[in-house]
C-alpha positions as CSV (number, residue, x, y, z in Angstrom):
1,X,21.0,25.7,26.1
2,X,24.2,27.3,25.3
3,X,25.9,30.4,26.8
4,X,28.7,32.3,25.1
5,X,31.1,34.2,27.3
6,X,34.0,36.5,27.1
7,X,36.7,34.4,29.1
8,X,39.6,36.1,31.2
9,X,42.6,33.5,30.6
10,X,45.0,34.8,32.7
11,X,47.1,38.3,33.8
12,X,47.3,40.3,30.4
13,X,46.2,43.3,28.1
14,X,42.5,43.7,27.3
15,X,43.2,42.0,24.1
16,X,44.2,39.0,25.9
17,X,40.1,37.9,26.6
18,X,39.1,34.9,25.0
19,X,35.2,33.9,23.6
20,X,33.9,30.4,24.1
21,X,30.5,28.4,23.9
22,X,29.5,26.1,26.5
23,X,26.3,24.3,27.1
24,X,24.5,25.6,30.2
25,X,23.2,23.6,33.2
26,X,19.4,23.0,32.6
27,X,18.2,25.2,36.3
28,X,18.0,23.3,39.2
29,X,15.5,24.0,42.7
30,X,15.3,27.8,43.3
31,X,17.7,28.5,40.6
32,X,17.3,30.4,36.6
33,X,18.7,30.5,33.4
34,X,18.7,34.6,32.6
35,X,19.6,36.1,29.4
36,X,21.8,38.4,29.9
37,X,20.5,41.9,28.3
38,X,23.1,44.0,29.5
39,X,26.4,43.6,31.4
40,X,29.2,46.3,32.4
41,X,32.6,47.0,32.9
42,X,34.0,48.1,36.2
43,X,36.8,49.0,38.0
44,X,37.2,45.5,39.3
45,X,37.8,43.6,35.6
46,X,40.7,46.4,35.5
47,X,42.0,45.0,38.5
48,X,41.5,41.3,37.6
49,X,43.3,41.5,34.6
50,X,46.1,42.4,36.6
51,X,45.9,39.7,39.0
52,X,45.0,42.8,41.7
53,X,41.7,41.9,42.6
54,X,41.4,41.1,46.4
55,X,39.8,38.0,46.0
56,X,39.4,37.0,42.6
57,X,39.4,33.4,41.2
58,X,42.0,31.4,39.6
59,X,42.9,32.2,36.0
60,X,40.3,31.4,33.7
61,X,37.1,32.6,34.9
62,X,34.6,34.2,33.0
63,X,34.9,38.3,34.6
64,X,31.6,40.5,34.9
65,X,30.6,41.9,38.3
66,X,27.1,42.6,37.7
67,X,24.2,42.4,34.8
68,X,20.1,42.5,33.5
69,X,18.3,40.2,31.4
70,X,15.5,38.9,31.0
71,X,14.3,35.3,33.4
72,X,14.2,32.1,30.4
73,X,13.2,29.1,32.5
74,X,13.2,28.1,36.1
75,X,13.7,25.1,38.1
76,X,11.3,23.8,40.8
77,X,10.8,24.6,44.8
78,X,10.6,27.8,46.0
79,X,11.8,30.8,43.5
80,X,11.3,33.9,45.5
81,X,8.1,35.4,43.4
82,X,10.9,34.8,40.4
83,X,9.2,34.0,36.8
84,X,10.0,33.2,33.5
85,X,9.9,36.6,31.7
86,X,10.8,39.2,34.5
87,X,13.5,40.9,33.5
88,X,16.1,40.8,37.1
89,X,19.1,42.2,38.3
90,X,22.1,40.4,39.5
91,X,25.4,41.0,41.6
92,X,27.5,38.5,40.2
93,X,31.1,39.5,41.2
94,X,32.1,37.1,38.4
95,X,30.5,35.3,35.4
96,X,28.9,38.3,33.8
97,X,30.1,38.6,30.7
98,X,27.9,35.8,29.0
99,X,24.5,35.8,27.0
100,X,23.8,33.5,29.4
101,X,23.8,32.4,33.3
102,X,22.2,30.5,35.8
103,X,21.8,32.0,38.6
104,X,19.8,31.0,42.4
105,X,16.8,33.0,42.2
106,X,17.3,34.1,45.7
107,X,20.1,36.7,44.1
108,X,18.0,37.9,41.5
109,X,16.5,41.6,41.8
110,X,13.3,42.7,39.8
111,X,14.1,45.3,37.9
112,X,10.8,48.0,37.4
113,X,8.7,48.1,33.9
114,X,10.0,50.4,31.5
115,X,13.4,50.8,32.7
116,X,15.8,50.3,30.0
117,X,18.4,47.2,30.4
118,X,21.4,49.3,29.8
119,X,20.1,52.4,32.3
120,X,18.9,49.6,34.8
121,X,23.0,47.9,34.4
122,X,24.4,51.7,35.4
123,X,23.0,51.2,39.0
124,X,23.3,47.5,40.2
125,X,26.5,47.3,41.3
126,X,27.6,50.9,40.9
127,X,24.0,52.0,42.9
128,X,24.2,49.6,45.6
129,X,27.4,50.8,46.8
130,X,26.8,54.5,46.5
131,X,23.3,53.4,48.3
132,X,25.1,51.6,51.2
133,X,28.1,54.0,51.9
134,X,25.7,57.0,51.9
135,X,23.2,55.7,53.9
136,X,24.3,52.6,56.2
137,X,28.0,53.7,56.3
138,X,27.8,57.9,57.4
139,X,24.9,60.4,58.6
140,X,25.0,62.3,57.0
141,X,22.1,65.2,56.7
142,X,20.4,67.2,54.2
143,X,22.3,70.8,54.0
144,X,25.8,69.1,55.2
145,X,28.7,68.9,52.3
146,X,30.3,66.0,51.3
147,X,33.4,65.3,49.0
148,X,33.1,62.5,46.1
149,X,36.2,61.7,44.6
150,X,36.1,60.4,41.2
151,X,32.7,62.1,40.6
152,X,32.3,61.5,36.9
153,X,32.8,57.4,37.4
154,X,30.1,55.2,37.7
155,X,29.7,54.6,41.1
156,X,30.7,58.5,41.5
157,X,27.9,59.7,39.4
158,X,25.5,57.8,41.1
159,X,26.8,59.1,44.6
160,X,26.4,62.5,43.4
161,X,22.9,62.1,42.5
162,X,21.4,60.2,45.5
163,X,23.0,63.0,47.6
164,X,22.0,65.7,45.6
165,X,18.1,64.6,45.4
166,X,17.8,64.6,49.3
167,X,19.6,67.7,49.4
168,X,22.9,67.0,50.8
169,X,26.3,69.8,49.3
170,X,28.2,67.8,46.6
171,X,31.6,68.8,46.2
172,X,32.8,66.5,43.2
173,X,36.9,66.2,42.0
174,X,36.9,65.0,38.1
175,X,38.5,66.6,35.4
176,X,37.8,69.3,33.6
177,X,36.2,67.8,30.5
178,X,33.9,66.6,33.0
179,X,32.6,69.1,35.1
180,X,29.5,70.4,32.9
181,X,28.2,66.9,33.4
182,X,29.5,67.1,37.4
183,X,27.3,70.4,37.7
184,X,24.1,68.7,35.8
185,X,24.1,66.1,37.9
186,X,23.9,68.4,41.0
187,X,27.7,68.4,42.2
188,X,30.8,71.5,42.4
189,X,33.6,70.6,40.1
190,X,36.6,70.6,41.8
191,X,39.9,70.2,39.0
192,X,42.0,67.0,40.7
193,X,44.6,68.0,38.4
194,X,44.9,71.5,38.1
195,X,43.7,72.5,41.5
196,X,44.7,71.6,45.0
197,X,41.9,69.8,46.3
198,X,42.4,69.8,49.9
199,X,42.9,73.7,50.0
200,X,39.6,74.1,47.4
201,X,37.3,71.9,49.9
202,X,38.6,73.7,52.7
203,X,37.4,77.2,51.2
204,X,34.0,75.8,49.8
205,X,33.9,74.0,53.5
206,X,35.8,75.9,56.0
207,X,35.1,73.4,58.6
208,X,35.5,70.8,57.1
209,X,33.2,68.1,55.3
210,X,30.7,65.2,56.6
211,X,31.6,62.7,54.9
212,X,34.6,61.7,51.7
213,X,33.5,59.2,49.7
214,X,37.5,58.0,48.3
215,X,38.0,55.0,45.6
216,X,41.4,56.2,45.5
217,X,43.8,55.3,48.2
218,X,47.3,55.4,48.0
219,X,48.5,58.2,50.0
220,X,45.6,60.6,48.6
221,X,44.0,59.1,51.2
222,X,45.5,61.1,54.0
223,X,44.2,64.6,52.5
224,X,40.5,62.8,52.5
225,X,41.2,62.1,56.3
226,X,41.8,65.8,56.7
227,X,39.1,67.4,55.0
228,X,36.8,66.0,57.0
229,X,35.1,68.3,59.7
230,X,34.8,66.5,63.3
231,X,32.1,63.7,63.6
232,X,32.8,63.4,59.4
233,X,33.0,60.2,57.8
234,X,35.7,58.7,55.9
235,X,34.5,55.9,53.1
236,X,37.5,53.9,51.4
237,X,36.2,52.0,49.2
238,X,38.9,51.4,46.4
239,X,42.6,51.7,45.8
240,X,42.8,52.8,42.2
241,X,46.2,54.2,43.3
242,X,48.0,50.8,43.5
243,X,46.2,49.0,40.2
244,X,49.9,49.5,38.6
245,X,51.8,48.3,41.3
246,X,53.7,44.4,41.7
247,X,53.3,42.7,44.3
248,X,51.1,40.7,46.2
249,X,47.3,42.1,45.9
250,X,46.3,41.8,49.2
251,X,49.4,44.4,50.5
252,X,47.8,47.6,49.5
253,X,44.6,46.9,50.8
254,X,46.0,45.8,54.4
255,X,48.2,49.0,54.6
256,X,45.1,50.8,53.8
257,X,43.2,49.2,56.6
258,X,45.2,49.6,58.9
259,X,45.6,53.0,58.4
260,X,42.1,53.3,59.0
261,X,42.2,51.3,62.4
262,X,44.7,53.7,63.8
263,X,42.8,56.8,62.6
264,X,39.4,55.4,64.4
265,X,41.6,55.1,67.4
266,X,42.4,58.8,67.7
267,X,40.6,60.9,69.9
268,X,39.0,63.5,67.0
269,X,35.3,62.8,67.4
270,X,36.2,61.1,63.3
271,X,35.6,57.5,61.4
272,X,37.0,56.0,58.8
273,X,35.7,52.8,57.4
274,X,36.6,50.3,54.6
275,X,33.7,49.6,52.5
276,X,32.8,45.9,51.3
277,X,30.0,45.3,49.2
278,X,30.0,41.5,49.7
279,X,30.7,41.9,53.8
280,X,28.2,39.6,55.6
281,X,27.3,37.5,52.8
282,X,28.7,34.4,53.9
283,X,27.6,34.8,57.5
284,X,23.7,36.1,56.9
285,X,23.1,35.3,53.7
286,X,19.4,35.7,53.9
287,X,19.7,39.2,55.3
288,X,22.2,40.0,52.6
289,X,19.8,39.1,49.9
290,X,17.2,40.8,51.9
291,X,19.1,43.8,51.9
292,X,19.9,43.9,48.5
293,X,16.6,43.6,47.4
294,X,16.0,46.6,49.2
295,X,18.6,49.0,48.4
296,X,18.7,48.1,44.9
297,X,15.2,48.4,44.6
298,X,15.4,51.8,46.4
299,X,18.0,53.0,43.6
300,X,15.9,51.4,40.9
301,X,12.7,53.0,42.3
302,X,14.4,56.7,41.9
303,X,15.7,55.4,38.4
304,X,12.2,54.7,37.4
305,X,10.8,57.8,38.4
306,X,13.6,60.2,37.0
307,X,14.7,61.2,40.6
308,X,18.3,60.4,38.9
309,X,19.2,59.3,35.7
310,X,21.5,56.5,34.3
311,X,24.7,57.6,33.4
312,X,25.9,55.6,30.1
313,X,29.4,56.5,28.7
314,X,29.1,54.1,26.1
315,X,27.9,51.0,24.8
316,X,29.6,47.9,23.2
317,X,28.9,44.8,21.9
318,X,29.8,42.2,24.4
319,X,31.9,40.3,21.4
320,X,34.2,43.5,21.4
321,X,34.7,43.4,25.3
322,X,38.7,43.8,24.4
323,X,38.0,47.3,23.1
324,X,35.4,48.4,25.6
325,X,38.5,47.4,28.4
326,X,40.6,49.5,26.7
327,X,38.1,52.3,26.5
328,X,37.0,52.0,30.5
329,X,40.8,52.1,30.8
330,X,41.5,55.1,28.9
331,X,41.0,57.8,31.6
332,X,38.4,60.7,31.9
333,X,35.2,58.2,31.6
334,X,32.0,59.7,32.3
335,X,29.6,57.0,33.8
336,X,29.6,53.6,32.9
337,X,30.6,51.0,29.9
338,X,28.1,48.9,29.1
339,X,28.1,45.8,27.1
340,X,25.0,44.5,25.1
341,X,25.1,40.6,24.5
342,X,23.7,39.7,20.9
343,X,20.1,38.1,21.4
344,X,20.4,34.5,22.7
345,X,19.3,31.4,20.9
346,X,17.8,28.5,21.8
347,X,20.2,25.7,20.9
348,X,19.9,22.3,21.9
């Protein structure tokens, strides 16, 4: 078989991204070839084509964080219930972009009947990690307010509606092209360019918030840390702030962490944690998979059922993955980009 994929050859503009053919590895035990139905675009290709991604590969690599397609063929031993024809989810990190991958079975998520490839590709990677900092990283209870920064994103918009649907206060920042969609989705608008958020949370929240959910970083990052009412939660999960700056990579993410350690050691009764998607992995592997099955699955469950909806900005052929780059890039995008492989063929 052959896979085509959209190759990343080195730091570079959008229009820098390469396509190439290669024949695929026929699937070995407990792994699957997977034809890739639908892939996206997220904030970490913007960062890898900067060379800014924490812990990226070498230059080339193939970029594409997450996808869903459709299981092609198997290889022997055990599969994990896996079967040729069940269309899966997959965190990838890398390697997504393709019409084609093989995958171990063991990371592969069943996605629920019905649910469209390109709705189902809005909440893998963006809906396990609203899942996981709402739920395993604060407590935070129905009737309590949060703050999401970056409401309107992808994993924003998701964030917003998991936390809306139990009946947890949303107050959302994005701008204001976007807040009709921040109010259908169950969230207050709050202008992060014409209003001063700290001072707006503080009179929709007087005492403060539970929990701020911040992709931002940078020195934003101290307001977050102040808007939070004691026993609140502080969730850094990102450092868009810093995707322009030279430099080694891994600086702005240390400063940031260790910001965080010396807040936690204050004696305010408030937490601030640095969110990893992929923490764990390497050490429990099995309970990693485990969980994923499980959050995902609870985020594709509410999917299925219209508890939330998938939140597409826009859809591109995965041939023109230079101008969907450009597009995620552009500013002001409301959900997700998702890319749409042409239908594989069997070659070979």
């Amino acid at each position: 078989m052959q896979a085509t994929e959209i190759v990343l050859p080195g730091i570079g503009e959008p229009e820098s991204l390469t396509v190439r053919t290669r024949e695929l590895a026929i699937p070995g035990p407990g792994q699957a070839v997977v034809r890739v139905e639908a892939t996206g675009i997220s904030f970490a290709e913007q960062q890898m084509r900067r060379g800014k991604y924490y812990d990226q590969p070498a230059f080339p690599f193939v970029p594409g964080y997450d996808l869903v397609g459709v299981v092609e063929s198997v290889g022997s031993g055990d599969l994990g219930g896996i079967q040729p024809g069940q269309r899966v989810a997959a965190l990838t990190k890398t390697g997504g972009w393709a019409n084609r991958v093989l995958l171990d079975t063991a990371d592969l998520v069943p996605v629920p009947d019905g649910v469209d490839p390109a709705d189902a590709e809005t909440v893998v990677v963006n809906g396990v990690t609203a899942w996981r900092m709402l739920w395993r990283k604060t407590r935070v209870a129905p009737g309590q307010t949060i703050v999401v920064l970056g409401a309107n994103g992808g994993v924003g918009s998701t964030l917003v509606q998991l936390a809306a649907h139990v009946g947890i206060r949303v107050i959302g920042t994005a701008s204001a092209g976007n807040h009709a969609q921040l109010r259908d989705l169950g969230a207050i608008p709050v202008d992060y360019r014409d209003e001063d958020v700290p001072a707006r949370v503080r009179e929709l929240a007087p005492d403060g918030v539970a929990a701020v959910f911040d992709h931002v970083g940078g020195p934003g990052i101290d307001d977050s840390w102040r808007m939070l009412a004691p026993g609140g939660t502080l969730v850094s999960y990102g450092s868009a702030a810093t995707k322009n700056q030279s430099g080694n990579p891994r600086l702005p993410v240390l400063k940031l962490l260790a910001r965080l350690t010396w807040w936690n050691l204050l004696p305010n009764g408030r937490k601030a944690t640095l969110f990893n998607l992929w923490a764990g992995k390497a050490r429990h592997p099995k309970r990693f998979r485990a969980e994923l099955r499980h959050d995902l699955g609870q985020v594709f469950g509410l999917l299925a059922s219209g508890a939330i909806s998938a939140q597409v900005a826009r859809t591109f052929p995965l041939a023109e993955a230079a101008r969907a780059l450009r597009y995620a890039e552009s500013g002001g995008v409301a959900g997700k980009v998702v890319l749409l492989p042409e239908p594989a063929t069997v070659t070979g």
